[in-house]
Z-matrix of the N, CA and C atoms (Angstrom, degrees):
N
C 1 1.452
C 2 1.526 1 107.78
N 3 1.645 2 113.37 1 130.78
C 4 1.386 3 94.74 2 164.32
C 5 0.856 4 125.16 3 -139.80
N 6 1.582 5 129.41 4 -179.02
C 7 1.658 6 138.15 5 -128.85
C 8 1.677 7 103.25 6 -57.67
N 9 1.486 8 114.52 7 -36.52
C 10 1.342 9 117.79 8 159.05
C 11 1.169 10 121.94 9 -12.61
N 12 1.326 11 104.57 10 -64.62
C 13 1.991 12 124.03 11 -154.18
C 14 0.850 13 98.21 12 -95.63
N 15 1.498 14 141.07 13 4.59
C 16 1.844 15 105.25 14 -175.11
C 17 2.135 16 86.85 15 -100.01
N 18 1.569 17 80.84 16 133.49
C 19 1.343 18 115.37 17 132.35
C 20 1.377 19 153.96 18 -20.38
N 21 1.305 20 130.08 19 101.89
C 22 1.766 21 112.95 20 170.23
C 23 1.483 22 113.99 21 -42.33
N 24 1.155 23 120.26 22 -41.99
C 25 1.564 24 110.33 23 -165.49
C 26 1.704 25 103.96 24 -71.16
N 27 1.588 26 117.21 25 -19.49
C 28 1.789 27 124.75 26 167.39
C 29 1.640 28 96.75 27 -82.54
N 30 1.139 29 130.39 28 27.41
C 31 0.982 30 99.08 29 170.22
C 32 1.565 31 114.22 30 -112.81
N 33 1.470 32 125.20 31 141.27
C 34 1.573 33 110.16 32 -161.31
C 35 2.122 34 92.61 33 -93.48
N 36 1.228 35 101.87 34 147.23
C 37 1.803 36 98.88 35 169.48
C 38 1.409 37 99.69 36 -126.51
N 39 1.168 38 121.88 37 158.13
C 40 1.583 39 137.84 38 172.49
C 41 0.957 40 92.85 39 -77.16
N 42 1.910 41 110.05 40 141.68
C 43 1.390 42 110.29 41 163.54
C 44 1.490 43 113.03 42 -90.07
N 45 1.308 44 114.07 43 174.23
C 46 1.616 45 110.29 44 177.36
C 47 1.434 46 142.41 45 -37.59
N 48 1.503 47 79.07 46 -30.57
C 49 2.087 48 106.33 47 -175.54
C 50 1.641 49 91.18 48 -79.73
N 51 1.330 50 133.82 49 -24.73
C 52 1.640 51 137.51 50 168.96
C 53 1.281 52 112.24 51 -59.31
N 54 1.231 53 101.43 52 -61.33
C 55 1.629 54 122.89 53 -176.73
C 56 1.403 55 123.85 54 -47.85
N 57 1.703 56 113.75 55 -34.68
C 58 1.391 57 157.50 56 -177.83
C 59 1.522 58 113.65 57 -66.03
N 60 1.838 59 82.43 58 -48.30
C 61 2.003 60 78.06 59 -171.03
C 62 1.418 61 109.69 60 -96.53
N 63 1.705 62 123.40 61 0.90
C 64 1.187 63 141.04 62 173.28
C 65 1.711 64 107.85 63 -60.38
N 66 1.428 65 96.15 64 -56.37
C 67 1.592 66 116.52 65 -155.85
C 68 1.903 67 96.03 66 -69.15
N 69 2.008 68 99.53 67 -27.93
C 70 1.483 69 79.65 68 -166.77
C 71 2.091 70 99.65 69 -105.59
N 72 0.791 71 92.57 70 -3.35
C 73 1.751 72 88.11 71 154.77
C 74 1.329 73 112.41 72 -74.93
N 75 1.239 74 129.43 73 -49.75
C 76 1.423 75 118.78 74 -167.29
C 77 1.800 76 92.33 75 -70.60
N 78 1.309 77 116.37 76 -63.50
C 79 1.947 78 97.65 77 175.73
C 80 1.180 79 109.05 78 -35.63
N 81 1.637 80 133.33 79 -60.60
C 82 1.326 81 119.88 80 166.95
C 83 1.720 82 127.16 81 -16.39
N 84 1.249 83 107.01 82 -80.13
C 85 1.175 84 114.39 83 -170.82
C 86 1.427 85 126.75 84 -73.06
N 87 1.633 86 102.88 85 -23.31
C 88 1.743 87 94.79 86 147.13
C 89 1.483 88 134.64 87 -77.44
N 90 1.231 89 117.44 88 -9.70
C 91 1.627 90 123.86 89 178.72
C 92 1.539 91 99.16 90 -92.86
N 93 1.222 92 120.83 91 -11.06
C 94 1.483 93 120.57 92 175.01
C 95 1.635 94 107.36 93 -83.73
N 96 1.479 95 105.62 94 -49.25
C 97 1.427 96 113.71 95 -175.40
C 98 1.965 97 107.88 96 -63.90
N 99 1.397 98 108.26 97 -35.81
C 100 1.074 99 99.76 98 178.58
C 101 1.879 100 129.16 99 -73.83
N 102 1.602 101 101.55 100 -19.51
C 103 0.976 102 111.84 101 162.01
C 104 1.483 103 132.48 102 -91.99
N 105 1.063 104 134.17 103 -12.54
C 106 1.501 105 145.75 104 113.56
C 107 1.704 106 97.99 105 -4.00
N 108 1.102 107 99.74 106 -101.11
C 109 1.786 108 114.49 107 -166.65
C 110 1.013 109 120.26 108 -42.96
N 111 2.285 110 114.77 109 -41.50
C 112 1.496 111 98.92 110 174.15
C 113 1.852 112 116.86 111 -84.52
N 114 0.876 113 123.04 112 -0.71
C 115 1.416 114 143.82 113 149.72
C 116 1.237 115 107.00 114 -33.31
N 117 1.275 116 104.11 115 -70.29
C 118 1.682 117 114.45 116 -153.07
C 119 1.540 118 111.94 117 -78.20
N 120 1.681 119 97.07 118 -28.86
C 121 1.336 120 112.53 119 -149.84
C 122 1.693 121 108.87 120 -97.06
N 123 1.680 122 99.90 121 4.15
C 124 1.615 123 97.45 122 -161.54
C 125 1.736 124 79.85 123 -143.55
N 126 1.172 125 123.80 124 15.77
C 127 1.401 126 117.77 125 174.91
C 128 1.424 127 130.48 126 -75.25
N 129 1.067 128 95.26 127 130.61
C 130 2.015 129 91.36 128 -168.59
C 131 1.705 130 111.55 129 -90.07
N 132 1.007 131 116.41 130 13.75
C 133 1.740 132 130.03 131 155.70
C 134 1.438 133 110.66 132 -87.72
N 135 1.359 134 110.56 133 92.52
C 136 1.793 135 122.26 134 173.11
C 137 1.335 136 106.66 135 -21.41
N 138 1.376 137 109.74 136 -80.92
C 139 1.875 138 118.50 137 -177.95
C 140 1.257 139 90.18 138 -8.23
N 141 1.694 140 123.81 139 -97.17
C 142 1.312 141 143.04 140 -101.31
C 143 1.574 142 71.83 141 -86.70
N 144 1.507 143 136.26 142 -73.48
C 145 1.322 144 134.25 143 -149.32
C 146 1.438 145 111.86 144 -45.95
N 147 1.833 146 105.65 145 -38.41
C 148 1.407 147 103.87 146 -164.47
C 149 1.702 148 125.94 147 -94.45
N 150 1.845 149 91.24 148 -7.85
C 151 1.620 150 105.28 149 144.56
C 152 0.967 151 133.53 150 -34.39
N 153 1.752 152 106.91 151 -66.81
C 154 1.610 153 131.50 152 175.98
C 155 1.590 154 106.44 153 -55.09
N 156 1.387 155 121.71 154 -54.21
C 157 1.322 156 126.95 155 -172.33
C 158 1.553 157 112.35 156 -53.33
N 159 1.673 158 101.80 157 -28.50
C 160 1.788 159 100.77 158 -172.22
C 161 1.669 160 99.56 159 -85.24
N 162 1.177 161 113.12 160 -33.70
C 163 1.827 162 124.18 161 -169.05
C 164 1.262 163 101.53 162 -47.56
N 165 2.196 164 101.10 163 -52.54
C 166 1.668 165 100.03 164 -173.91
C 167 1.325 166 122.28 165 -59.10
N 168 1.815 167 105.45 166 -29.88
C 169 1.712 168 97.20 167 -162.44
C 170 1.641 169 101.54 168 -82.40
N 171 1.609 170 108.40 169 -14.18
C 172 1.430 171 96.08 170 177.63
C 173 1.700 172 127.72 171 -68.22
N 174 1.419 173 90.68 172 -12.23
C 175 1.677 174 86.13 173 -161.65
C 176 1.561 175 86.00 174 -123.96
N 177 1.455 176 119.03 175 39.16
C 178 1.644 177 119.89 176 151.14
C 179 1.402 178 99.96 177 75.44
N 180 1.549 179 122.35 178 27.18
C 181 1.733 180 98.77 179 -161.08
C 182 1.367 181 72.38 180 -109.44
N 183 1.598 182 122.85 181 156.87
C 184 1.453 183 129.12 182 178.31
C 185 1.778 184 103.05 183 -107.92
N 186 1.317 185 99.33 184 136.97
C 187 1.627 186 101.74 185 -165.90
C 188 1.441 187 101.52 186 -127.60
N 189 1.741 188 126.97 187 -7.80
C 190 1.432 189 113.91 188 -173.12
C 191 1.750 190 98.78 189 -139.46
């Protein structure tokens, strides 16, 4: 069969409870990412801050 022929009724949709656990992984993983960074980024242990500080300038991100 091909991509032509399929059908709405072939077509599969997420139900809400899908839709649900999408919306709260991605909140997940941005409240993780954001706490990651302010972690890292406000840490008063040299190492860890000046890790982060070299990561940013490596990958062009401007941090100061």
């Amino acid at each position: 069969m091909s991509q032509a022929q399929i059908t709405e009724s072939q077509v599969t949709h997420l139900p809400v409870a899908g839709q649900v656990g999408r919306l709260a992984q991605s909140l997940m993983a941005m409240a993780l990412g954001l706490l990651i960074v302010g972690v890292v980024g406000f840490s008063h242990i040299d190492v860890i801050h000046n890790a982060a500080h070299d990561v940013r300038h490596s990958n062009a991100f401007p941090c100061h």
